[in-house]
N, C-alpha and C positions, 0 to 999 in steps of 0.2 A: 504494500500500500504506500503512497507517494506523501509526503508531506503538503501541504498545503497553507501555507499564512497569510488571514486577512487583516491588515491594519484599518480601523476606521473610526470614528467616537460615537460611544455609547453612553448614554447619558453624560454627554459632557467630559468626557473622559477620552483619551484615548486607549485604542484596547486592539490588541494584539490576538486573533482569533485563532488557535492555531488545532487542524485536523490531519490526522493521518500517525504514524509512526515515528518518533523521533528517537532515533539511532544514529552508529556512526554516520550512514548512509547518508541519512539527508540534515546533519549536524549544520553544514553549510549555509543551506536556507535557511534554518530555524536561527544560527548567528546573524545571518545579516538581518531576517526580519525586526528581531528583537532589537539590535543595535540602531536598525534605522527609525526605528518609533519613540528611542532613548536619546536618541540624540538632534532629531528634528523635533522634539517636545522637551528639550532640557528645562529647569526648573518644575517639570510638571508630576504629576504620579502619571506612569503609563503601567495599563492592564494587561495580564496575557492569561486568557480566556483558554485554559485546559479542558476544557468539556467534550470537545472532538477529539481529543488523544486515544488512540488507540495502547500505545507503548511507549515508556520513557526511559529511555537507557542511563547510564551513570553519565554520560556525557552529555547527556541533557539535562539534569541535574545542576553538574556544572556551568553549564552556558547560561541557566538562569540565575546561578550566583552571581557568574560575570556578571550578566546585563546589569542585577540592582544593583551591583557596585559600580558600575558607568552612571547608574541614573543617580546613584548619590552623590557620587564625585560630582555630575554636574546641578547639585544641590534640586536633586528631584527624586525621585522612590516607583519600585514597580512592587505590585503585587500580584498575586496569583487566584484568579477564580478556578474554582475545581470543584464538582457536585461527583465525580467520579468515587464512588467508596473504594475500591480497587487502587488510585490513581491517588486516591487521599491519605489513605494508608499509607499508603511508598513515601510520599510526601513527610509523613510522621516519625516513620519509622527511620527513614533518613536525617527526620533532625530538620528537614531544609524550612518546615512552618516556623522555626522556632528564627528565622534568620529573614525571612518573606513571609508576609501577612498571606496567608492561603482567606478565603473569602467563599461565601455560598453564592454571591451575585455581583455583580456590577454597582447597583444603587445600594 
């Protein structure tokens, strides 16, 4: 399954929609998505909308530490929407909510 990420604002926000399998394979698009939404919205919170994930590898894990640390550096924060119980769990169990705000929604 191919990755796919849409950037757009969602209530005022913008937000980073991301579907399909994030693995080594499509590591590449999922970095630039996320960098390009952090750094064309610096000062701002930008969202990345987990709900279409299929699979999230340790290196996607990683690439979402990066980005909130680009969006702090440019004095702005991403967080994470994720309704996935599966996708939620990893999330926990990794430690990674305890460092990005994980979220049920947007608003």
């Amino acid at each position: 399954m191919d990755l796919r990420a849409t950037t757009s604002i969602v209530a005022g926000v913008p937000t980073v929609a991301v579907d399909g399998v994030v693995d080594l394979g499509s590591i590449a698009a999922f970095r630039d998505a996320l960098l390009r939404a952090v750094h064309a919205n610096s000062g701002a919170l930008v969202v990345v909308d987990l709900d279409g994930v299929v699979a999230l590898d340790d290196a996607g894990l990683g690439m979402l530490m990066g980005a909130a640390a680009a969006a702090r550096q440019a004095d702005g924060d991403l967080e994470i929407v994720c309704t996935n119980k599966r996708l939620r769990t990893r999330l926990e169990r990794t430690r990674l909510d305890q460092s990005i705000t994980v979220r049920d929604s947007i608003s």
